[in-house]
C-alpha positions in Angstrom: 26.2 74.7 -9.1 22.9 72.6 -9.5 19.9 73.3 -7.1 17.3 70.9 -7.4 15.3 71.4 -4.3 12.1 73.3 -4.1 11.7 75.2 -0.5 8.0 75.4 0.3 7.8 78.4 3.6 4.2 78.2 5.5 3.0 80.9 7.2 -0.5 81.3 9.5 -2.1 83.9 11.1 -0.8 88.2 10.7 2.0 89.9 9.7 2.2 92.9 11.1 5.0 94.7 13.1 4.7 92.2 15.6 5.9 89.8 13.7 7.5 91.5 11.0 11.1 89.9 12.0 10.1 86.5 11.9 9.1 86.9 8.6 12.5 88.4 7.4 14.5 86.0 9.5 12.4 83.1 7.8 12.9 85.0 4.5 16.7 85.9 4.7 17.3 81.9 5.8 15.5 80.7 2.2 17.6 83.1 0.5 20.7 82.0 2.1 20.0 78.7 1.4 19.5 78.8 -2.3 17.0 76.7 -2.9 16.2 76.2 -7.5 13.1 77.9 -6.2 10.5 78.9 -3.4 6.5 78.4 -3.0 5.4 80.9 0.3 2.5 78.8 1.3 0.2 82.0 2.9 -2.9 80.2 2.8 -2.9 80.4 6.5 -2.5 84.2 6.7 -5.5 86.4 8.0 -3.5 89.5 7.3 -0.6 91.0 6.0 0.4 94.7 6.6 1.9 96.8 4.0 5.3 96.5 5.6 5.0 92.8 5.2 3.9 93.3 1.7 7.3 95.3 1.3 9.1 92.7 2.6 7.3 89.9 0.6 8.3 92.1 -2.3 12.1 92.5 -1.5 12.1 88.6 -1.1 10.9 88.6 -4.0 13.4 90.7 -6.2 16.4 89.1 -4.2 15.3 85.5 -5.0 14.9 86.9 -8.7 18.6 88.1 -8.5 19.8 84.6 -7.6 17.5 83.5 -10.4 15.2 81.3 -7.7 11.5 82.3 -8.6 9.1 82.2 -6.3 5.2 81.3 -6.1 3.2 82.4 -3.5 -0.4 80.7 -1.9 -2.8 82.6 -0.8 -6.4 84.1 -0.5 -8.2 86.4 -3.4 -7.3 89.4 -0.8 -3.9 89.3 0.0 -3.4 88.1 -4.0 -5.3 91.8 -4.9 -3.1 93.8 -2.3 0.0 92.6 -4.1 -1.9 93.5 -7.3 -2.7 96.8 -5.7 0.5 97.2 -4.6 2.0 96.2 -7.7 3.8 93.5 -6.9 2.1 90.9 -9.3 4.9 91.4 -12.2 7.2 89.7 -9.8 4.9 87.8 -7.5 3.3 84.6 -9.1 0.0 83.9 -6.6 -1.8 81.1 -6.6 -5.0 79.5 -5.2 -3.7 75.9 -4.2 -0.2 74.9 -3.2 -0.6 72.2 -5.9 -1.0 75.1 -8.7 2.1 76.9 -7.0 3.9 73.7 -7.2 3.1 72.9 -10.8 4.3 76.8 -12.1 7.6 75.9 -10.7 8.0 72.1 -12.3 10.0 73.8 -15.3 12.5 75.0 -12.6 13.3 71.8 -11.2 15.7 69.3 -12.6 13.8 65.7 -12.8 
């Protein structure tokens, strides 16, 4: 099976336990998609609780089992958290969507 297609998920404002299931839903429907790989575009993202940070992580992993890496966008502070958290072996963050994009280039067949 060939995947060419880059998925590119946006999120904006928290994520917290209010909105906890969106963000799995949104997550579960990228994995079952199978995308050749995923940018999370949190640049819009005021806060993320550590449950959400959990479930960023488990994205993560699973998407590494299918071999579909994943870059993520967003601030200094949310990039640290996953640091803190640590997360970063397996989460790629980035600055600018354009940087996320670029890191998965290799991944994508031309």
């Amino acid at each position: 099976m060939i995947r060419e297609s880059l998925c590119l998920q946006q999120f904006s404002g928290d994520i917290d336990l209010g909105t906890l299931a969106d963000l799995t839903a949104a997550l579960d429907r990228i994995l079952g998609q199978r995308p050749a790989c995923v940018v999370l575009d949190m640049g819009g993202v005021d806060f993320v609780s550590v449950s959400g940070v959990g479930v960023i992580g488990r994205f993560v992993a699973d998407a590494a089992a299918q071999q579909m890496p994943v870059s993520v966008v967003c601030e200094r502070g949310l990039a640290r958290t996953l640091r803190l958290c640590r997360l970063d072996p397996i989460v790629e963050a980035y600055a600018t969507l354009e940087e996320a994009v670029e890191a998965l280039q290799p991944h994508l067949l031309h």
